[in-house]
Structure formats: C-alpha cells, structure tokens
C-alpha positions as CSV (number, residue, x, y, z in Angstrom):
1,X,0.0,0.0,0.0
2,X,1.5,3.6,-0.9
3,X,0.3,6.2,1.1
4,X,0.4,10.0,-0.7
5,X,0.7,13.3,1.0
6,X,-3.1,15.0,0.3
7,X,-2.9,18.0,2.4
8,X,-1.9,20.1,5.5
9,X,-4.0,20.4,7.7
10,X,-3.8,24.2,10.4
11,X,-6.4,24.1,12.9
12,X,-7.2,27.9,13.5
13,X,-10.0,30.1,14.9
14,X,-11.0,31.4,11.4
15,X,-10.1,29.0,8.6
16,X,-10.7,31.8,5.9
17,X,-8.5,34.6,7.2
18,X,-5.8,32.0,7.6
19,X,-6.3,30.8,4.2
20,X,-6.3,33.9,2.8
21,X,-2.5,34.9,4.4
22,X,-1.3,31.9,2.9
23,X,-2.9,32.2,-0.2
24,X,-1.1,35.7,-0.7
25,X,2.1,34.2,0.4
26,X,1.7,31.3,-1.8
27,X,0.7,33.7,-4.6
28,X,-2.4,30.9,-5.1
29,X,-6.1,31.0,-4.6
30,X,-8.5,30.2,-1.6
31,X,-10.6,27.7,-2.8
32,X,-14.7,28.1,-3.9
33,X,-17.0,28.3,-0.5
34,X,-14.5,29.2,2.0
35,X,-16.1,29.9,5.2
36,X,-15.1,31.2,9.2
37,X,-15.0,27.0,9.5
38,X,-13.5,25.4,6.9
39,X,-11.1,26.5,3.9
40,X,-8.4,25.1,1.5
41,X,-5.8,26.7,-0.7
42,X,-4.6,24.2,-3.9
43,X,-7.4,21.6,-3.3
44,X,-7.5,20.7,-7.7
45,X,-4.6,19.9,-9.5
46,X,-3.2,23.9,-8.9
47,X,-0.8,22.6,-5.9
48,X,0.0,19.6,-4.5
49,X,-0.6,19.2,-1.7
50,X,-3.2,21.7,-0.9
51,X,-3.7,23.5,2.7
52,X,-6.6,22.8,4.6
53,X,-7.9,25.0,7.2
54,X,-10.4,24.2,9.9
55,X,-11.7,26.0,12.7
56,X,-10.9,24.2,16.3
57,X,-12.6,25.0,19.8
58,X,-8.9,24.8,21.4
59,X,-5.2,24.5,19.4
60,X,-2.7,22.5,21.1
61,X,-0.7,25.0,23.2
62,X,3.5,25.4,22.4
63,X,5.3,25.4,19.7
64,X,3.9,23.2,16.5
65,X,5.9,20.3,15.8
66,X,5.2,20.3,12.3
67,X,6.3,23.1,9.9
68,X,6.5,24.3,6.0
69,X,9.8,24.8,4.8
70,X,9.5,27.3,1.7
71,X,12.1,28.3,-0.6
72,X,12.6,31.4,-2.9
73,X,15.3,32.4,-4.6
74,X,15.1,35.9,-3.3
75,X,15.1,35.2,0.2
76,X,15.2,38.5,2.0
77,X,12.5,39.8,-0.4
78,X,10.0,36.7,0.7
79,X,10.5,37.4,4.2
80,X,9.8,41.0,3.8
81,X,6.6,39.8,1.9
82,X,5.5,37.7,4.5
83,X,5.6,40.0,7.3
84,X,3.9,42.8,5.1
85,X,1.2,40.3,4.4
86,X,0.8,39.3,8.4
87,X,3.6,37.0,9.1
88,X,5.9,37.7,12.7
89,X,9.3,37.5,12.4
90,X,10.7,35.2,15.1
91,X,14.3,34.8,13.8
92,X,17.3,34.3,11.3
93,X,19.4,31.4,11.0
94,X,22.9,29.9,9.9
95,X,23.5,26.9,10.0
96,X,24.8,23.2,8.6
97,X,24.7,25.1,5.2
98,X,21.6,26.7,4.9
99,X,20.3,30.2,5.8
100,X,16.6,30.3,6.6
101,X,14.0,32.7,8.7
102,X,11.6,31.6,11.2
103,X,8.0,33.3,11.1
104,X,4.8,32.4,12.2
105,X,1.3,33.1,10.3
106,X,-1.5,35.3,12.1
107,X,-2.4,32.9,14.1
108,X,1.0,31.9,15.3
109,X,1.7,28.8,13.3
110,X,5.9,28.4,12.5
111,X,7.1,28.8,9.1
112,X,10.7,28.5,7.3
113,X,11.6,30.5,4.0
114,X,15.0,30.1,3.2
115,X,17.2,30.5,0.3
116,X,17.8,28.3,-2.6
C-alpha cells in the first residue's frame, strides 16, 4: 500500500483569514466556499498538496511540531513579503549550510523561508 501526501491540515480560529494569508504568500487562490469554519488553498490539480484549514474550539498550546519549509530564490525579499502580508518574524538562522528565517502566520503557526 503507498500512502500519498493529500494535504496540510492548520487548525485555526478562522479558517478563511488563515487561508487567505497563505494564499497571498503562496501567490495561489483560496478555494470556492471558504467559510469562518472550513477552507483550503490548492485543493484541484493547482498545488500539490493543498492546505486545509479548519476552525478548532482549542489549538494545542507550544510550539507546533510540524512546519512548512518554503524556498525562494530571493530570500530577503519573501520574508519581507511575508511580514507585510501578516507573518511575525521570530528569527534568522545559519546553519549546517543553509540560511533560513523563522516566522509564524497570524495565528501563530511556525514557518521557514530560506534560500535556494
């Protein structure tokens, strides 16, 4: 049996203002019938996999243990971008060959962009 990746999953307080950070950052759209409860960015064959979004009572408390890596080959401009679009800036990084930032989305969910 193969098993494929289908999506990534955020649980968040409102799954349409989430989805539409990342949709900006992604540069791709929020999928038909978004709503305060459920939404997904890349659901057809326009990203693979697609984000999902759902609306939670309670998110696990800490730091996430799961995060998206992204890449761009203009690094210091996609950071920029992502805090101008909502993101917080947690921190810059050095190491075992790569440079990469830390942010975290409206909500507080971690993210990497680093550079190619």
């Amino acid at each position: 049996m193969t098993l494929s990746l289908a999506h990534i999953t955020f649980d968040c307080t409102d799954a349409a203002e989430l989805a539409g950070f990342w949709s900006a950052l992604l540069d791709k759209p929020v999928d038909p019938k978004a709503s305060a409860e459920f939404a997904t960015v890349g659901m057809g064959a326009s990203m693979a996999p697609a984000l999902m979004f759902i609306q939670v009572p309670d998110k696990n408390p800490g730091k996430n243990v799961i995060h998206m890596d992204l890449h761009s080959p203009d690094y210091e401009g996609a950071v920029q971008r992502a805090i101008g679009l909502g993101a917080k800036h947690i921190g810059d990084f050095d190491e075992y060959g790569a440079k990469w930032s830390t942010l975290a989305d409206p909500e507080g969910n971690l993210f990497d962009i680093g550079a190619e």
